[in-house]
C-alpha positions as CSV (number, residue, x, y, z in Angstrom):
1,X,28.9,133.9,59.2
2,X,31.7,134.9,56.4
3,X,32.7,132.3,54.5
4,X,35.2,134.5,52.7
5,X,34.2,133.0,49.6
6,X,35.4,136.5,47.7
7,X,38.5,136.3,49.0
8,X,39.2,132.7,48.6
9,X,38.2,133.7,44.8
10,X,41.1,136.3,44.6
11,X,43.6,134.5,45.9
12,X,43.2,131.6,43.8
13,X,44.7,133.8,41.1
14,X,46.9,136.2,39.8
15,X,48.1,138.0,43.3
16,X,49.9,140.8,42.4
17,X,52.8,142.2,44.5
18,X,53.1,145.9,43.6
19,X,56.6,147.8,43.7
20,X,57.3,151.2,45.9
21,X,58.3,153.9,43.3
22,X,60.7,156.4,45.0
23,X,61.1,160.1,43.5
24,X,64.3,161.9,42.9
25,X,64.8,162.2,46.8
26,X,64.4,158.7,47.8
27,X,60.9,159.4,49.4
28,X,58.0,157.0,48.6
29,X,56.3,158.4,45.0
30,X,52.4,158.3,45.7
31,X,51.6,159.7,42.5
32,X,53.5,157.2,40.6
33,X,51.9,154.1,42.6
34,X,48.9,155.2,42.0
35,X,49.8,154.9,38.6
36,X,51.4,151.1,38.7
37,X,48.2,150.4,40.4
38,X,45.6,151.4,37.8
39,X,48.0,150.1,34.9
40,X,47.7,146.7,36.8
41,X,44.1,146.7,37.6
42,X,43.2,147.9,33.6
43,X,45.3,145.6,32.5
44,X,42.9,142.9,34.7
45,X,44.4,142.0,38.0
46,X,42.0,141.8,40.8
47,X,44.0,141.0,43.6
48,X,46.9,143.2,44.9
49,X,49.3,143.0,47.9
50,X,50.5,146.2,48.7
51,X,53.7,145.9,52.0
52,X,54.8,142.5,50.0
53,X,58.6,141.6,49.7
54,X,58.8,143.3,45.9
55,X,57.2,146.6,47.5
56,X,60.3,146.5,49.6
57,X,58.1,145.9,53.1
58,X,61.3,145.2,55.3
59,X,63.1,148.9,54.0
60,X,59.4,150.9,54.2
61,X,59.0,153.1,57.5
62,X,55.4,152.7,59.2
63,X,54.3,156.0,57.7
64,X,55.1,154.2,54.6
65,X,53.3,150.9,54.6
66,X,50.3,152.8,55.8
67,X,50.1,155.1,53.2
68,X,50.6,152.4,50.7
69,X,47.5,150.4,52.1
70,X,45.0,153.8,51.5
71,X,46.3,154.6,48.2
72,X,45.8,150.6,47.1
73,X,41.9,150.3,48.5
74,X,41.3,154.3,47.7
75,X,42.9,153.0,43.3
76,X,40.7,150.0,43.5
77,X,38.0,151.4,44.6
78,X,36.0,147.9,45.2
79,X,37.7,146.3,42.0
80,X,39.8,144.5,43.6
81,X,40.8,142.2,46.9
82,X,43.3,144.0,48.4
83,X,46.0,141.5,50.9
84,X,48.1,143.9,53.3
85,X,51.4,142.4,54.2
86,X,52.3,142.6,58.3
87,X,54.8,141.8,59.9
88,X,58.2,142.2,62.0
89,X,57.5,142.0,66.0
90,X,54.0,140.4,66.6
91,X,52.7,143.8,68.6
92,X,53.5,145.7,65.1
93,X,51.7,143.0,62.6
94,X,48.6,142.6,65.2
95,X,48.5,146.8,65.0
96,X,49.0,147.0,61.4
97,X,46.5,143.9,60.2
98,X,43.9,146.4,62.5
99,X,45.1,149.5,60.6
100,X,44.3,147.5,57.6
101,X,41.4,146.6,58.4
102,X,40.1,149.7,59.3
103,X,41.1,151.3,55.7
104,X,39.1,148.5,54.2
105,X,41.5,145.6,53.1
106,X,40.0,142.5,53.0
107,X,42.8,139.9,54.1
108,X,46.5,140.3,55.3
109,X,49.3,138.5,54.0
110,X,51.7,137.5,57.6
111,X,55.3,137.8,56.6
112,X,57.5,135.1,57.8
113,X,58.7,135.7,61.2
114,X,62.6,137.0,60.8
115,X,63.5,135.7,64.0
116,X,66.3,133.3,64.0
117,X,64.3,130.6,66.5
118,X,61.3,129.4,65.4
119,X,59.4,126.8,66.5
120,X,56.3,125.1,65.5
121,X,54.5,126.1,68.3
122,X,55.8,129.3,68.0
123,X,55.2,130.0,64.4
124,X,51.3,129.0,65.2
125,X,51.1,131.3,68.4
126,X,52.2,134.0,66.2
127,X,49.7,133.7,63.3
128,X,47.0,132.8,65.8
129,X,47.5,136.3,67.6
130,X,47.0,138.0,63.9
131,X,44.2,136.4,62.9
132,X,42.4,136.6,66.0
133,X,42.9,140.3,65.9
134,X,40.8,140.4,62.7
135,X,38.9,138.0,62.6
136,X,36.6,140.1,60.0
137,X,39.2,140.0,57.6
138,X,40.9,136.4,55.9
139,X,44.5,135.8,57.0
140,X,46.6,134.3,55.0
141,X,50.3,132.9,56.2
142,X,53.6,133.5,54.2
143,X,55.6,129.9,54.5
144,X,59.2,130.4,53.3
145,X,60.6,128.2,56.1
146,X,60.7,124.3,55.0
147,X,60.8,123.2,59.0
148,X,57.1,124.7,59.4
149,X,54.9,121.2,59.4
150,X,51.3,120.4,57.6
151,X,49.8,120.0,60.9
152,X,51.3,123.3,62.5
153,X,49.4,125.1,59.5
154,X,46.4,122.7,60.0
155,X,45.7,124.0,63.7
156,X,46.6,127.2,63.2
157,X,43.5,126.9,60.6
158,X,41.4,124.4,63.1
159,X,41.9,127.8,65.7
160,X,41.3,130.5,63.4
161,X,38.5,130.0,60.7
162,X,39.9,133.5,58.8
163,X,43.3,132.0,58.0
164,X,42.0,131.1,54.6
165,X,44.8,130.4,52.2
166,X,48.6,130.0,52.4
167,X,51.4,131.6,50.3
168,X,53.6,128.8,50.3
169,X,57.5,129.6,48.8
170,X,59.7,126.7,49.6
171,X,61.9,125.8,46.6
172,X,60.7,121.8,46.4
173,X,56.9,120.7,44.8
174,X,57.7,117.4,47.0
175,X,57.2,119.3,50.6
176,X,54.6,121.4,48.9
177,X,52.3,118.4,47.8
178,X,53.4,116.9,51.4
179,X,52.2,120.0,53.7
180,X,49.4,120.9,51.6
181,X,48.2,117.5,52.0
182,X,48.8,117.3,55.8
183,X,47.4,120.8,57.0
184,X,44.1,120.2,54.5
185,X,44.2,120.4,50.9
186,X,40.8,122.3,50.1
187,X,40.8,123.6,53.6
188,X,43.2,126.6,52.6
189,X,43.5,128.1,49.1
190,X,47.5,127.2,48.2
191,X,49.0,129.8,46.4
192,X,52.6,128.7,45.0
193,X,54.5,131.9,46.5
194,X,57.9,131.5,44.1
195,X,55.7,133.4,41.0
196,X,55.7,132.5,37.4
197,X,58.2,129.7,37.3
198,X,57.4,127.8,40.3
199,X,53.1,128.2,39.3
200,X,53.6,125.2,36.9
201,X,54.5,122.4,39.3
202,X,53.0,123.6,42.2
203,X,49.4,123.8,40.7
204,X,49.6,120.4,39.7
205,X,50.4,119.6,43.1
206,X,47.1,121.6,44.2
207,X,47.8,125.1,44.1
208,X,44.9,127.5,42.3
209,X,47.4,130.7,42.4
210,X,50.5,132.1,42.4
211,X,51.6,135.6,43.9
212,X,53.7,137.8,40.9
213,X,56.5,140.6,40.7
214,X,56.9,140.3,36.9
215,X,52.9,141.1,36.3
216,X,54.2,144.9,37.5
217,X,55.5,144.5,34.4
218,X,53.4,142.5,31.9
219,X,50.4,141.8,33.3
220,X,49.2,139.8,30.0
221,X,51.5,137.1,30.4
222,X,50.7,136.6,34.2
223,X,47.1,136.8,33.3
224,X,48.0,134.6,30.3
225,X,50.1,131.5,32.0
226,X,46.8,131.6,35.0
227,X,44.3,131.2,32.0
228,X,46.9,127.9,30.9
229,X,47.4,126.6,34.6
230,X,43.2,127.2,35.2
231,X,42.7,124.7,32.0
232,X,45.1,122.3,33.2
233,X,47.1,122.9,29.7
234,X,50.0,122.7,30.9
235,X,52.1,123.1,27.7
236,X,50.7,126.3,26.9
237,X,51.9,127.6,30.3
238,X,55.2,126.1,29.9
239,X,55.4,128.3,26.6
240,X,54.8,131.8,29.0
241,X,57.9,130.0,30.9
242,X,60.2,130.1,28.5
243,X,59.1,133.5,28.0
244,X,60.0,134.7,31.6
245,X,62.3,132.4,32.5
246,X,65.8,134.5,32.1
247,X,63.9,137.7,33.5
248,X,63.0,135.5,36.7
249,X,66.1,133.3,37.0
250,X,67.7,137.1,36.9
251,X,65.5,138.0,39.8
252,X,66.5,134.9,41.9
253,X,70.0,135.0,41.3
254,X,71.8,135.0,44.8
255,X,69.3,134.0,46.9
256,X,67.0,137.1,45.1
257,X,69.1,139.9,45.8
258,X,67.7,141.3,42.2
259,X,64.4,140.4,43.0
260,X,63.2,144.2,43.2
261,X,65.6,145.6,41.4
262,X,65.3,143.7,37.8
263,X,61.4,144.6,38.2
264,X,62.2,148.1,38.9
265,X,64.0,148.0,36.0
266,X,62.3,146.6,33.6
267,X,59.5,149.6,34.3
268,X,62.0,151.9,34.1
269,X,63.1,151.0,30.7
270,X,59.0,151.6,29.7
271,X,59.4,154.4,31.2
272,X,56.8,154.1,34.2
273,X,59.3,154.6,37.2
274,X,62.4,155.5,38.5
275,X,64.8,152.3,39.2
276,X,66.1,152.9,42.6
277,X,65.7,150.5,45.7
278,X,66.7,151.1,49.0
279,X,69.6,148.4,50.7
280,X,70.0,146.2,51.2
281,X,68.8,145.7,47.5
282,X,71.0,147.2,44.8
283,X,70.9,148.9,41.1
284,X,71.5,146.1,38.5
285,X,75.1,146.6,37.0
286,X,74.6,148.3,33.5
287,X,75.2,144.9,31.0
288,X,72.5,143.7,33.2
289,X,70.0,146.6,32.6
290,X,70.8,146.2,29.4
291,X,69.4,142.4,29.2
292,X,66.3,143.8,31.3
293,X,65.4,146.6,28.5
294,X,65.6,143.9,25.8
295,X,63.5,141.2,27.4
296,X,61.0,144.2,27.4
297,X,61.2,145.5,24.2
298,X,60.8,141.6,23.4
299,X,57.9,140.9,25.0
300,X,56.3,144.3,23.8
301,X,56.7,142.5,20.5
302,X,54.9,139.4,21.3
């Protein structure tokens, strides 16, 4: 029987959310991801999501997000755990956690159901269907709504042993340490969904990792704040915080509307991509890009 123990590994770290390069003709840059990809896994991540929010999943055709999930397990060649994103109607994630599977991902990530009424039995219907699609392969719910309960997530686990971990991203440690609590604390792996400036609090509420944009960019400090948060020292992460903080408060400004854009162009400015993103993101206004290509350059220097 699995026990998914290697995947419950990878997630209780750095998981990476890779960005989707586009060329000169706004089509999907294969070389060039290829490229992000082997800069993060030599710089030492071993977990990657392609088809996450900061890959742009909701503005990527089906061509797309398929392509994206052979170039990611064909670049880590075994090196990594690689955790699909799915989503959108629930006959589209079951069929694309199966296309996953079948090109040799080890877990999906489930995107938050985008429809406007959802309830708790719902929500748990939903996940169940993906999961027992694969059940070869460890599923692992994105939480963004507040209104979804500790015990919704703790049958959805009861039902489906392959729902491993949970990528949890509502704004407030409080409900986190509450639902984490009530659906099973060392029953899922909790990985605090909000990156770098939310990882703090919510691992000392129980979280062992946190999902990251800004590693795209400088994959030492992601790897550096987990190697603080793992010790439990917590001043030493707080001092990679005040790093990142005006990079990632500039990503979440208005409700995250620069959340892809600020990443793409902060590789831009090193020169590893192009900075465009499709709507219903946006370009950074130039003083912005400006501030982007400094924090760079500044933590180049460090």
């Amino acid at each position: 029987m699995n026990d998914f123990a290697a995947q419950r590994a990878a997630l209780a770290d750095v998981v990476a959310i890779p960005v989707s390069p586009f060329d000169e003709a706004g089509r999907l840059d294969r070389d060039v991801y290829r490229a992000l990809l082997r800069r993060l896994l030599d710089g030492g991540v071993r977990t990657l999501t392609p088809n996450g929010n900061t890959s742009e999943f909701y503005c990527l055709t089906p061509e797309e997000r398929r392509v994206e999930v052979e170039l990611t397990v064909a670049e880590a060649a075994g090196a990594a755990q690689i955790v699909v994103g799915v989503g959108h109607d629930l006959p589209t994630a079951v069929a694309e956690a199966r296309m996953a599977r079948e090109a040799g991902a080890q877990m999906v990530m489930v995107h938050q159901p985008v429809h406007p009424y959802v309830s708790q039995e719902g929500w748990v219907a939903y996940h169940r269907a993906v999961a027992e699609a694969v059940p070869e392969v460890g599923v692992v719910p994105y939480v963004r709504n507040p209104v979804i309960e500790g015990a919704s997530i703790g049958q959805l686990g009861a039902a489906c042993p392959n729902v491993i971990g949970v990528k949890y991203a509502v704004a407030d440690p409080v409900r986190f340490a509450s639902v984490a609590r009530d659906a099973g604390l060392d029953r899922f792996v909790w990985v605090a969904g909000l990156a770098e400036l939310s990882a703090p609090g919510y691992f000392a509420c129980g979280a062992t990792g946190f999902t990251s944009g800004l590693v795209n960019v400088a994959p030492a400090l992601s790897l550096e704040m987990l190697a603080a948060l793992r010790a439990a020292d917590y001043p030493a992460a707080m001092k990679v915080w005040e790093v990142i903080r005006p990079f990632e408060e500039l990503r979440a400004r208005q409700q995250s509307a620069n959340n892809v854009s600020a990443v793409k162009e902060a590789l831009a400015a090193l020169g590893l991509c192009r900075r465009e993103v499709r709507a219903p993101s946006a370009l950074l206004p130039a003083e912005e890009r400006a501030r982007v290509a400094a924090m760079v350059e500044e933590w180049g220097a460090l």
